[in-house]
C-alpha positions as CSV (number, residue, x, y, z in Angstrom):
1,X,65.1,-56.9,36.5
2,X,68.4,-54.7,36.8
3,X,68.2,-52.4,39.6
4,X,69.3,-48.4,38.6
5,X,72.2,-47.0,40.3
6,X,72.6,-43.4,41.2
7,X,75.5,-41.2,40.4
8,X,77.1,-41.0,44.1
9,X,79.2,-37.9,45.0
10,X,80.6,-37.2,48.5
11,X,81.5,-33.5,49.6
12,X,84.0,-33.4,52.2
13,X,83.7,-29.5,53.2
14,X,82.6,-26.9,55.6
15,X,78.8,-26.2,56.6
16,X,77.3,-23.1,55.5
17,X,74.2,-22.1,58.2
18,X,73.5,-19.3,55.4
19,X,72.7,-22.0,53.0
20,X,74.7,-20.1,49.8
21,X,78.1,-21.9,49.8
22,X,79.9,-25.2,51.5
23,X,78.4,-28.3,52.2
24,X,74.9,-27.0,51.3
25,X,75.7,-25.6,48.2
26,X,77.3,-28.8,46.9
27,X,74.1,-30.5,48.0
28,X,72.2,-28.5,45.6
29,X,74.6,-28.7,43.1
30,X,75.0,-32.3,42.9
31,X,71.0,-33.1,43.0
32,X,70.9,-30.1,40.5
33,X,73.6,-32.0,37.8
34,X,71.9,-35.5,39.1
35,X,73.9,-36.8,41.2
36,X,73.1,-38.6,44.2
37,X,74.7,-36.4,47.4
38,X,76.8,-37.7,50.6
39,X,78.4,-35.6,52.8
40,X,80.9,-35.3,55.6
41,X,81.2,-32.1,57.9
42,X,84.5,-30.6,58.5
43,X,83.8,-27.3,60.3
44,X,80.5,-25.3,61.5
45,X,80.3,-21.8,60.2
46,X,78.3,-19.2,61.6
47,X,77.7,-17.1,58.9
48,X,74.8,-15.4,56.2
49,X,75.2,-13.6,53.1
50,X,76.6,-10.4,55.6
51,X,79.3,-12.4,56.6
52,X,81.2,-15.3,58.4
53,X,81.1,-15.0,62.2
54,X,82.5,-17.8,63.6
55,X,83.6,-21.5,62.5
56,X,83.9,-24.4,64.5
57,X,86.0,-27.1,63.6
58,X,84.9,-30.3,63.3
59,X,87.5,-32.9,65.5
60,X,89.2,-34.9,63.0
61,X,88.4,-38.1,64.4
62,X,84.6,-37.0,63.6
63,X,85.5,-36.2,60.2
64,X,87.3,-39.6,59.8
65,X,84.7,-41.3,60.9
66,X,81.9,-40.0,58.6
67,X,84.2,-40.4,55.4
68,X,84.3,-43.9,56.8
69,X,80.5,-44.7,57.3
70,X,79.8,-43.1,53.9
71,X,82.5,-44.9,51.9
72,X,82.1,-48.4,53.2
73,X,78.5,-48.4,52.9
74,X,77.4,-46.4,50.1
75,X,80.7,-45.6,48.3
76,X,81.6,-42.9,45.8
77,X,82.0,-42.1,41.9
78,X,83.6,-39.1,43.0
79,X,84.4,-36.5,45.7
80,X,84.8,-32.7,46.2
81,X,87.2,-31.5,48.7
82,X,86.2,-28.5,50.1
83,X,87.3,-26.8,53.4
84,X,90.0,-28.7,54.9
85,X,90.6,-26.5,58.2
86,X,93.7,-27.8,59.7
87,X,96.4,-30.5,58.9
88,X,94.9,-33.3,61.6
89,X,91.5,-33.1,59.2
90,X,93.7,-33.3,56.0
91,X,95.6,-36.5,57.0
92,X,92.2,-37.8,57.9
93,X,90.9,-37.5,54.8
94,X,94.0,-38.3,52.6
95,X,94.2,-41.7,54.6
96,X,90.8,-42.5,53.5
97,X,90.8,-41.9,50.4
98,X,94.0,-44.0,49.7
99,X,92.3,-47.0,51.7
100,X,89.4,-46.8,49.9
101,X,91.0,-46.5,46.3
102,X,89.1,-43.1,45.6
103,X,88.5,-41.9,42.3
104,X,87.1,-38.3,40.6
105,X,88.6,-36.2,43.4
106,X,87.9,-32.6,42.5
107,X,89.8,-30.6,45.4
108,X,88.5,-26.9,45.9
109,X,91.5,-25.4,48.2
110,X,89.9,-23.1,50.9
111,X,92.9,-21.3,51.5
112,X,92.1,-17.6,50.7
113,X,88.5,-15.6,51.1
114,X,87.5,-13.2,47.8
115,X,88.6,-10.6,50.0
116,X,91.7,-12.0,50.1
117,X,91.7,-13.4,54.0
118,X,93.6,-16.4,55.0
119,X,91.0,-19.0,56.0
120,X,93.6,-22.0,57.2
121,X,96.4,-22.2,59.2
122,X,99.9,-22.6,57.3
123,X,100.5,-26.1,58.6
124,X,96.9,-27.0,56.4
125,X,98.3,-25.7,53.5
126,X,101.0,-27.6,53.6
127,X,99.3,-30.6,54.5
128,X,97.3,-30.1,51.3
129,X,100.3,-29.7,49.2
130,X,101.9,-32.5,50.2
131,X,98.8,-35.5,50.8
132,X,96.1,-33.9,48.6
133,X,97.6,-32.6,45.4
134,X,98.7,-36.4,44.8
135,X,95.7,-37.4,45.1
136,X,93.3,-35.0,43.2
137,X,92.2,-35.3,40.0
138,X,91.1,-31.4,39.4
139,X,92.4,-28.5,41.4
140,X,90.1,-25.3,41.2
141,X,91.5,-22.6,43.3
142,X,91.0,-19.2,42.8
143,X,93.1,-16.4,41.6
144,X,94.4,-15.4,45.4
145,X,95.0,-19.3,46.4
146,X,96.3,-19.9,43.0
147,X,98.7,-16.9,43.7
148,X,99.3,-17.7,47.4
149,X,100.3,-21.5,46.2
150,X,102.6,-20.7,42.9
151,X,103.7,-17.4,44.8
152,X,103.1,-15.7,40.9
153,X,101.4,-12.8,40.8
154,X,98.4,-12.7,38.4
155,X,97.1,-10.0,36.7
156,X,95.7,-10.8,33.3
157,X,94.6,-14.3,31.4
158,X,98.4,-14.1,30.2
159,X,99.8,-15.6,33.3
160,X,97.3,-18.3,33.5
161,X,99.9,-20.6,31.8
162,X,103.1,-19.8,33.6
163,X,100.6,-20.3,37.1
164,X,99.5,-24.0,35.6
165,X,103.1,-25.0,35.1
166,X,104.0,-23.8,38.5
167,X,101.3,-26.7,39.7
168,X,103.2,-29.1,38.3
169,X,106.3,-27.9,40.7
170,X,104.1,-28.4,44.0
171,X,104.0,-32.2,43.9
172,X,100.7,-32.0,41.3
173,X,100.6,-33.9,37.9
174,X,96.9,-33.9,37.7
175,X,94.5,-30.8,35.8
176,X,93.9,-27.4,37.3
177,X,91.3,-24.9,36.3
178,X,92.5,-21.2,36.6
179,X,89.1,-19.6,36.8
180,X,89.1,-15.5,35.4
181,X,86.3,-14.3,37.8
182,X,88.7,-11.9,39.7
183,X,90.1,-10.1,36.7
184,X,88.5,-6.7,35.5
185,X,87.4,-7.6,32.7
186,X,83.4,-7.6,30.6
187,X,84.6,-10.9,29.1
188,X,86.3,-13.4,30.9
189,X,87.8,-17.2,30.1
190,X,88.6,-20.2,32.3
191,X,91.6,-22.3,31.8
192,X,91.6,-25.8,31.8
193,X,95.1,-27.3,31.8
194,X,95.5,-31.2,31.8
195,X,99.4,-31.4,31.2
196,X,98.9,-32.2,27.7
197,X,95.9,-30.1,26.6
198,X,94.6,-26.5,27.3
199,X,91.2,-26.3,26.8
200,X,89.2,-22.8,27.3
201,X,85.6,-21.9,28.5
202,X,84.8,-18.2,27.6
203,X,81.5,-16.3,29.8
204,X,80.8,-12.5,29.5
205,X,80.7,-11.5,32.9
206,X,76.9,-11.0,35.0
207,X,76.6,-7.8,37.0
208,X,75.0,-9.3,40.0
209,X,75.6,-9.5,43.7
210,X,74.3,-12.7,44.1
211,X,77.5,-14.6,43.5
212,X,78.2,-16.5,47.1
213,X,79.1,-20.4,46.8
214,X,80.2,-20.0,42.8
215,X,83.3,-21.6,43.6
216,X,81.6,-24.3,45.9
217,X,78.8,-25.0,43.0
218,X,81.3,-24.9,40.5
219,X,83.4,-27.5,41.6
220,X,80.9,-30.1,42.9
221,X,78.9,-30.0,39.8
222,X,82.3,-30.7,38.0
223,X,82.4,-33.7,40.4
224,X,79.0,-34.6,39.4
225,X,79.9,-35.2,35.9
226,X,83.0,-36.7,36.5
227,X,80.9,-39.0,38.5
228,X,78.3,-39.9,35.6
229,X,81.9,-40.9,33.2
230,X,82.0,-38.0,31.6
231,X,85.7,-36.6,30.4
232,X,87.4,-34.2,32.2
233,X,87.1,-31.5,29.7
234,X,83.1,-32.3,28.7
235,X,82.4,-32.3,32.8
236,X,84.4,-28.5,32.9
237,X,82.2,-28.0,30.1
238,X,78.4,-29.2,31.5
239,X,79.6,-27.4,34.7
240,X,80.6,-23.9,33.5
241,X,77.5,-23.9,31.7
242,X,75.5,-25.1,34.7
243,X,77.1,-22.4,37.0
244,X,76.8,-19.2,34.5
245,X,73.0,-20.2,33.7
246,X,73.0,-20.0,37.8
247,X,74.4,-17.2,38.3
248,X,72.2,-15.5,35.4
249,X,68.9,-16.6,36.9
250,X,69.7,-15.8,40.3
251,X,70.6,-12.4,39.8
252,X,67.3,-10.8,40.3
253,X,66.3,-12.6,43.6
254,X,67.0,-10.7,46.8
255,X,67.6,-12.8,49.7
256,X,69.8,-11.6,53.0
257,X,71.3,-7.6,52.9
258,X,74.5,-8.9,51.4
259,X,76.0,-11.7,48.4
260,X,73.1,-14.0,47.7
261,X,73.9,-17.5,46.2
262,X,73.1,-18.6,43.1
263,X,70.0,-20.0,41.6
264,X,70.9,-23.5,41.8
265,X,67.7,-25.3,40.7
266,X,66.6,-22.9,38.0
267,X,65.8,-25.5,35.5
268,X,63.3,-27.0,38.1
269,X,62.0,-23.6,38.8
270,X,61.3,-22.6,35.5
271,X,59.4,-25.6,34.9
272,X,56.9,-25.4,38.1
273,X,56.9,-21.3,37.4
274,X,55.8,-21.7,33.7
């Protein structure tokens, strides 16, 4: 009798003790899309939905190590790059993924808070540039790091496609989706550029506070389906859809005194709620 095998996805990020984003968010995510979920720590935050307080990074040995015991035992169909705090951790990671032939890499650059903070040092943002964006199959930054990488201001949908081409100057030839959520705007689209194709993912936008970890949800689910063989586009697809019903059904729960995450199981909640 043939033996089932799970969907494996391994996040490579930064711990969230408030539960809404990083490392804990991708958990739900993954499980949430199916997926079977592995993880590797690259920094402690002290934070809740306030706030970040503190982080404490992770040595890069440590890091190494866990990519290590995760990839020779249990292996990966993909992997979501999340916060990468410092150059040391981002050569870690890079050499890893080249010796173990990594596919599905779906990086997430930390670089730049909604509030527009700088969350990395200059010499990680480099580092990424130059070992991850060869590697990655997706990029999904958002509108501030995709402005503080292409140095292109953006202020409407209509420089979405000047910002993709830009990519393809920073050492990139793999997809990037430009996601819309910092515009003004009721109605808002996400752009997926391949290099060949441009495919689009239109949302109205949900008046709720409770958006914490979108970015971290979105891009691990995307991992998630890349990981069961779905196409690029279809995965961008199943995981915009995932992440909007999310954010829809977890915008009447209250939970902390500031952003609240998403509802990331809402299917299962539904079900067991009636």
């Amino acid at each position: 009798m043939s033996r089932l095998s799970y969907k494996r996805v391994l996040s490579i990020a930064g711990s969230d003790s408030g539960g809404g984003a990083g490392i804990q968010a991708d958990i739900k995510a993954i499980s949430a899309c199916g997926g079977y979920a592995a993880t590797v720590i690259t920094a402690v935050t002290i934070q809740n939905t306030v706030g970040v307080k503190g982080v404490h990074v992770i040595p890069a040995e440590v890091v190494e190590a866990q990519i290590e015991a995760v990839l020779e035992d249990i292996g990966a169909d993909a992997v979501k790059l999340g916060m990468l705090p410092n150059a040391e951790i981002i050569e870690a990671v890079a050499r890893q993924l080249i010796r173990f032939q990594v596919r599905n890499i779906v990086l997430d650059p930390v670089m730049i808070s909604t509030s527009g903070h700088r969350l990395i040092d200059l010499s990680a943002v480099e580092a990424i540039r130059e070992r991850l964006f060869p590697l990655a199959t997706l990029i999904t930054p958002n509108l501030p790091e995709a402005e503080y990488i292409t140095g292109i201001k953006i202020t409407s949908e209509e420089d979405f496609a000047k910002v993709a081409a830009a990519f393809q100057n920073q050492n990139y030839s793999g997809s990037i989706l430009l996601k819309a959520g910092h515009l003004n705007a009721s109605s808002l689209t996400d752009y997926l550029y391949t290099g060949k194709e441009v495919y689009s993912y239109r949302y109205d936008r949900i008046d709720t506070p409770n958006t914490h970890g979108t970015g971290c949800t979105l891009s691990s689910s995307i991992a998630t389906f890349l990981a069961a063989g779905h196409p690029l586009p279809d995965a961008v697809d199943w995981a915009e859809k995932y992440i909007h019903k999310a954010i829809l059904c977890g915008k009447e729960y209250e939970i902390g005194h500031g952003h609240g995450p998403v509802d990331h199981f809402y299917r299962f909640r539904r079900a067991f709620e009636g």
